[in-house]
C-alpha positions in Angstrom: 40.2 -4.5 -22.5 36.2 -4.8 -22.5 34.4 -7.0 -19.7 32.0 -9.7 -20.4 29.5 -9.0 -23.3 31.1 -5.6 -24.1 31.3 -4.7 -27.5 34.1 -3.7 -29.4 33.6 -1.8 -32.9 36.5 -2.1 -35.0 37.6 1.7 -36.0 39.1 0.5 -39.9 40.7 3.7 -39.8 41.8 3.4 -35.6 46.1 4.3 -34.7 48.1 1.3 -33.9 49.2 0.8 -30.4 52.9 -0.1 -29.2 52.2 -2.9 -26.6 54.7 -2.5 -23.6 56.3 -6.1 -22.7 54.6 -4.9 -19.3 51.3 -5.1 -20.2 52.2 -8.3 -23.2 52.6 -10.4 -20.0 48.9 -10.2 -19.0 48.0 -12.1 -23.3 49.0 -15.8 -23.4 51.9 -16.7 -25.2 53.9 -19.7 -26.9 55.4 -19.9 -22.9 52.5 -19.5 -21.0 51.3 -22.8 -19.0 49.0 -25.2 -21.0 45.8 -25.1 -19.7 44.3 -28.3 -18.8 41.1 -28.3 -17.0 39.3 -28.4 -20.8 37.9 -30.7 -23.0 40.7 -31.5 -25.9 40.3 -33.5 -28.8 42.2 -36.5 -28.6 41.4 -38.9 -32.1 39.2 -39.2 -34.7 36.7 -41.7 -33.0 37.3 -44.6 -35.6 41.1 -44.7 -34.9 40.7 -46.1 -31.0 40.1 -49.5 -31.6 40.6 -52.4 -29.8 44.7 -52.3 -30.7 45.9 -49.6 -28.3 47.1 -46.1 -30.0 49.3 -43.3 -27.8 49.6 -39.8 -28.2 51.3 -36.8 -26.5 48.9 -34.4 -25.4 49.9 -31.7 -22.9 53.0 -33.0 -22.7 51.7 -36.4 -21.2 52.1 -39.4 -23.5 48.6 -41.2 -23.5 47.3 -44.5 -24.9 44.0 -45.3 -26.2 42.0 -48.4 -26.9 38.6 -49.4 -26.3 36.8 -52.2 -24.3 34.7 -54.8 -25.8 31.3 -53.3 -25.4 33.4 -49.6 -27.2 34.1 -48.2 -24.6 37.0 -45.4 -25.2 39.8 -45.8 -22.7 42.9 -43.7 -22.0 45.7 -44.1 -19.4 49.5 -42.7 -19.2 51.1 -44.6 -21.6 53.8 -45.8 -19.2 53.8 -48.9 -16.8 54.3 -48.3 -13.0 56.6 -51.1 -13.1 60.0 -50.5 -15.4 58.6 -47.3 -17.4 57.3 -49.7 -20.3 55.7 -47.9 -23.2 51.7 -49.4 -22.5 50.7 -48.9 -25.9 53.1 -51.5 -27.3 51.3 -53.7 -25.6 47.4 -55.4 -26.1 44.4 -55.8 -25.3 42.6 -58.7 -23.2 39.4 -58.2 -22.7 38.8 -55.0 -21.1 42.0 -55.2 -19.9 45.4 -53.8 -21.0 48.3 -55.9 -20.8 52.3 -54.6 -20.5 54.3 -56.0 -23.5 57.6 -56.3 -20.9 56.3 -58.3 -17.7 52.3 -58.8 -18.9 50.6 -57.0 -16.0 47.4 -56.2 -16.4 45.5 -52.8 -16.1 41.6 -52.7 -15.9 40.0 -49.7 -17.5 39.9 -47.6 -14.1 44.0 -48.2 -13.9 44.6 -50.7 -11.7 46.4 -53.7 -11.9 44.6 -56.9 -11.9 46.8 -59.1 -12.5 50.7 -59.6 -12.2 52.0 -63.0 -13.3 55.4 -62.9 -11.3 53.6 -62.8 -7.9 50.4 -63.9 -6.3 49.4 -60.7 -4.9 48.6 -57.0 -6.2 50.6 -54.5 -4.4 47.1 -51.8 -4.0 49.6 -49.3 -5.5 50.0 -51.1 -8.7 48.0 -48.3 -10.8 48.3 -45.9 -13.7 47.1 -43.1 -13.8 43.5 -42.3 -16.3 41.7 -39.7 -17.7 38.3 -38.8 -18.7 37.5 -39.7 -22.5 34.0 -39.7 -24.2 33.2 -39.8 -27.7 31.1 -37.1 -29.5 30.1 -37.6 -32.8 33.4 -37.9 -35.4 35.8 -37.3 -32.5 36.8 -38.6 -29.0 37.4 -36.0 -26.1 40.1 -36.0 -22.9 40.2 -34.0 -20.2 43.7 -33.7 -19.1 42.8 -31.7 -15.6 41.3 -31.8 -12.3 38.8 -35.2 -13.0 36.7 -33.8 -10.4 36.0 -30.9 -13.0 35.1 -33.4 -16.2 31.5 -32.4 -17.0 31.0 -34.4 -20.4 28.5 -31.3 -20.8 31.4 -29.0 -21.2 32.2 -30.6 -24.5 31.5 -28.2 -27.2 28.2 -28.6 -29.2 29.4 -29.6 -32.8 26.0 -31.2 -34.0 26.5 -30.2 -37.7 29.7 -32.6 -37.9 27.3 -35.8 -37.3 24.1 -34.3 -39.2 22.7 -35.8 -42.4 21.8 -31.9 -43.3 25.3 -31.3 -43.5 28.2 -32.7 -45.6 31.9 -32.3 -44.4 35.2 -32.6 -45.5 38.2 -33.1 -43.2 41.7 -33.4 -42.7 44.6 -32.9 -40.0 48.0 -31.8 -39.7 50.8 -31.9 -36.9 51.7 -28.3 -36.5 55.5 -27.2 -34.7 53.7 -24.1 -33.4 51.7 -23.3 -30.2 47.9 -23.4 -29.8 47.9 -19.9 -28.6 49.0 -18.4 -32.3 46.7 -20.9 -34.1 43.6 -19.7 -31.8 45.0 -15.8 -32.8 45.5 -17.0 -36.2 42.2 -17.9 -36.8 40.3 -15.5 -35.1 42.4 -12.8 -37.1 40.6 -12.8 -40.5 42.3 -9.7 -41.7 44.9 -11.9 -42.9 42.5 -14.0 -45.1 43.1 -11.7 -48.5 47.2 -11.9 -48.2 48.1 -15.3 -47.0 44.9 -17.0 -48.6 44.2 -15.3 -51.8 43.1 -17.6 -54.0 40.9 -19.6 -51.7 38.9 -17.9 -48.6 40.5 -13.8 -49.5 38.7 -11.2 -51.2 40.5 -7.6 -51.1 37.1 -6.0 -49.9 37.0 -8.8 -46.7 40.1 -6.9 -45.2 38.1 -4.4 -44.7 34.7 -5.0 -44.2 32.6 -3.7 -40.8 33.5 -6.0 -37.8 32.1 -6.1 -34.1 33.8 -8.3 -31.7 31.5 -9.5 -27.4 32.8 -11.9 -25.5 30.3 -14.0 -23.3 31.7 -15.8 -20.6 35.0 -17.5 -21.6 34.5 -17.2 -25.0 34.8 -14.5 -28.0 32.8 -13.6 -31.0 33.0 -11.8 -33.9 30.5 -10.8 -36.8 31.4 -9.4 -39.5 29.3 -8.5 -42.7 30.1 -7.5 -46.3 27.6 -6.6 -48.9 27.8 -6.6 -52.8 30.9 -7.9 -53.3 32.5 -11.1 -55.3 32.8 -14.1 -52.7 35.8 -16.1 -51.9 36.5 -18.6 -54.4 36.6 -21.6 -51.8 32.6 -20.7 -51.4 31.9 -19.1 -54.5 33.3 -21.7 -56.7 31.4 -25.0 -55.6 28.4 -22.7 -55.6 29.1 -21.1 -59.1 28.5 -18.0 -58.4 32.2 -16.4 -59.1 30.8 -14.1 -62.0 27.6 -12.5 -59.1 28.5 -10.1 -56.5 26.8 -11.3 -53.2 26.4 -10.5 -49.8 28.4 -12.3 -46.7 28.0 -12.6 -43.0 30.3 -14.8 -41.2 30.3 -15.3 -37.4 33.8 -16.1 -35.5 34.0 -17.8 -32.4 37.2 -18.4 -29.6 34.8 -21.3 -28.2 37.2 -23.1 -25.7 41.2 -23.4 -25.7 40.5 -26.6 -27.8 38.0 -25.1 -30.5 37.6 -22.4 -32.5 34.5 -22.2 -35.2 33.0 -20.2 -37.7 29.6 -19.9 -39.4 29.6 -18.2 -42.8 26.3 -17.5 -44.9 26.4 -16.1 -48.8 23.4 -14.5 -49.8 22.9 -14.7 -53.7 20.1 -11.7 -54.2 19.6 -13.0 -57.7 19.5 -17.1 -57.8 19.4 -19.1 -60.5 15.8 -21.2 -60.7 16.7 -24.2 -59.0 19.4 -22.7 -57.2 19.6 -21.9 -53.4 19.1 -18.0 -52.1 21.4 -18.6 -49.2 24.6 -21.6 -48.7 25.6 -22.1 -44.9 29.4 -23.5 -44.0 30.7 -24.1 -40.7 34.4 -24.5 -40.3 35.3 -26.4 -37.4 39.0 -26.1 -36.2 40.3 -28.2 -33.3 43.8 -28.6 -31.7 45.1 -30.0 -28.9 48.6 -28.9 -27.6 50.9 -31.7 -27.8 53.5 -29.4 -26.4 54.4 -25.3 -25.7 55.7 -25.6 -29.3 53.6 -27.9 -31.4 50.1 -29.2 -31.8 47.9 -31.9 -33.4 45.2 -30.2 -35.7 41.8 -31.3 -37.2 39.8 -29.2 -39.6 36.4 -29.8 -40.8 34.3 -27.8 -43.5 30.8 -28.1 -43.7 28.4 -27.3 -46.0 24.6 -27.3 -46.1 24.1 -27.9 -50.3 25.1 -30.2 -52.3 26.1 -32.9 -49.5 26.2 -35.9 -51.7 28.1 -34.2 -54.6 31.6 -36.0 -54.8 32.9 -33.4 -57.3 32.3 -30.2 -54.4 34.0 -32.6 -51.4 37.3 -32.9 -54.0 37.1 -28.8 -54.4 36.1 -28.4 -50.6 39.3 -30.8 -49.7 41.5 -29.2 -52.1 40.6 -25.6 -51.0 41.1 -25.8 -47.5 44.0 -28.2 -47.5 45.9 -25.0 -49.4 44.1 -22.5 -47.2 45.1 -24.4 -43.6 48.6 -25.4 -44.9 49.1 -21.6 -45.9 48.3 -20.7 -42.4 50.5 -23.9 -41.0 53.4 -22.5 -42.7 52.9 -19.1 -41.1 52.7 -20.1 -37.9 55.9 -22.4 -38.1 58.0 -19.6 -39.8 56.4 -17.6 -36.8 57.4 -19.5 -34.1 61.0 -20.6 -35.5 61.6 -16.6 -35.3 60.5 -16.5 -31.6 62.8 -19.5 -30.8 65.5 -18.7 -32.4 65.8 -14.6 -32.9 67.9 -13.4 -30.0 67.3 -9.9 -30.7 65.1 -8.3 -27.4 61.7 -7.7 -28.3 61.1 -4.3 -26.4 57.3 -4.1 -27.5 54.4 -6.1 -29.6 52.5 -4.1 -32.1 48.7 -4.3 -32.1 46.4 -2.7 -34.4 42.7 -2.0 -33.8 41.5 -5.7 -35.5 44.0 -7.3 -33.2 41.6 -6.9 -30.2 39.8 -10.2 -30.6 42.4 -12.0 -31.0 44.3 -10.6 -27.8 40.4 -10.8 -26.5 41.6 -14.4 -26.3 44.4 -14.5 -25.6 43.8 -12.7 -22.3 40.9 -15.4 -21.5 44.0 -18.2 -21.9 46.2 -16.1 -19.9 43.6 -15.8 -17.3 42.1 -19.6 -17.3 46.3 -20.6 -17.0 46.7 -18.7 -14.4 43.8 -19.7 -12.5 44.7 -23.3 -12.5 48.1 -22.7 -10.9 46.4 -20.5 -8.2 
């Protein structure tokens, strides 16, 4: 594999290679330790309010509310005391209250109040975690606190811009993050499992060059004078023009992946835009080895207040990301349940971004149980 900021070209024509279970075990896989020193989405921002939520993410059940001045808050969702579930509890102030013997929990976890005894054993506590808001979202970092630099939250500006109009949506996937990150960065799969929405025949093939920087991989890829994806070409109308397409793929963080696309019409229409920018923002947060919670987002830098492209963009890529949540189910229902030895994992020459990531997981796992 390439170091840091080493190119890959992607040989269309290049052999396939037989992977030996020997050298598999260096990629990240469905079994491989979540990491957890990371930035993870953890809600849309509007759904922590002032009645506490909970979640599971990384295996840690988590509740969410926010203080009076909206603040976001997030503790283990389980009282010190008899194991009480704190979400089914409420919110006093800035303080959370148990449902089961009303203690009370200030934002930084500990207990201020306990109404069976005078005093507060110092060890009455739960445990918190770092949380911020950004834009549409709120973020937690499951890991080391010591190592929560708010500045390590990806830069999604576009999601928040008035340039920019977005649709979104969200499923809860029984698959592993490490697939959907492969997935995604895999776009030789875009004709055959999506081809009515983001799949042209002549994308499968088109020229592709894959870097990583630091922690993170990217991939451009270009294809000229061809007829665009309908999920693109069709709000656009430009289905009946061959154009030109860029797009530009990135593994961003175990919590992210993006993508900027660009059509070029060499012909518009007067009136008409040369060039239309998206950005499709995927991020999921392992809930388990086995299943994650998933938000999408498409942008799109034309026709922002035009209600009749959001219901096309919605539509589009609810098919497109379902398509690929089915995959990725079917996929991992085989790896659970076929008890057949797998002696080798067969790569091809556009599988190297993808295990390009997958070896950065592997690694960042690793390092954390040191």
């Amino acid at each position: 594999m390439p170091h840091a900021n080493q190119a890959i070209p992607l040989d269309e024509e290049a052999i396939f290679d037989a992977m030996p279970m020997e050298e598999e075990g260096q990629f990240a896989n469905h079994a491989t330790p979540l990491i957890r020193n990371c930035w993870y989405v953890c809600a849309r921002r509007d759904e922590v309010g002032r009645t506490p939520i909970s979640r599971r993410l990384l295996d840690t059940d988590v509740v969410m509310y926010r203080t009076r001045d909206g603040r976001p808050v997030a503790m283990h969702n389980r009282c010190p005391h008899r194991a009480f579930p704190l979400a089914k509890g409420h919110v006093e102030g800035d303080r959370l209250v148990c449902g089961y013997h009303g203690m009370q929990f200030e934002p930084d976890g500990l207990c201020a109040h306990l109404p069976a005894i005078s005093h507060v054993p110092a060890n009455a506590c739960v445990q918190t975690y770092p949380i911020a808001d950004r834009g549409p979202l709120t973020w937690i970092w499951m890991g080391d606190a010591n190592l929560a630099d708010e500045a390590l939250i990806p830069e999604l500006s576009w999601l928040a811009s008035s340039e920019w109009g977005s649709v979104t949506g969200d499923f809860h996937i029984k698959a592993d993050y490490v697939s959907m990150h492969e997935n995604l960065i895999d776009q030789t799969h875009f004709p055959f499992l999506h081809p009515g929405t983001v799949g042209t025949p002549e994308y499968a093939r088109a020229s592709m060059n894959a870097t990583t920087e630091g922690d993170q991989v990217l991939i451009h890829r270009r294809l000229d004078n061809a007829p665009p994806p309908g999920i693109y070409g069709k709000p656009a109308d430009i289905m009946h023009k061959n154009v030109d397409r860029t797009s530009e793929a990135r593994f961003v963080s175990p919590a992210v992946h993006m993508a900027h696309a660009r059509i070029f019409d060499p012909q518009p229409e007067p009136g008409k835009p040369s060039v239309y920018g998206y950005y499709i923002t995927h991020c999921f947060t392992p809930e388990s080895n086995h299943s994650i919670h998933y938000w999408w987002f498409n942008s799109r830098d034309y026709g922002i207040d035009d209600t009749d492209i959001d219901a096309f963009m919605y539509e589009a890529s609810m098919q497109a990301y379902y398509e690929d949540v089915e995959a990725l189910e079917w996929i991992m229902d085989v790896v659970l349940t076929d008890n057949e030895a797998q002696q080798f994992e067969l790569s091809f020459a556009p599988d190297k971004p993808g295990l390009m990531a997958r070896r950065i997981m592997h690694r960042l796992a690793m390092s954390e149980r040191g």
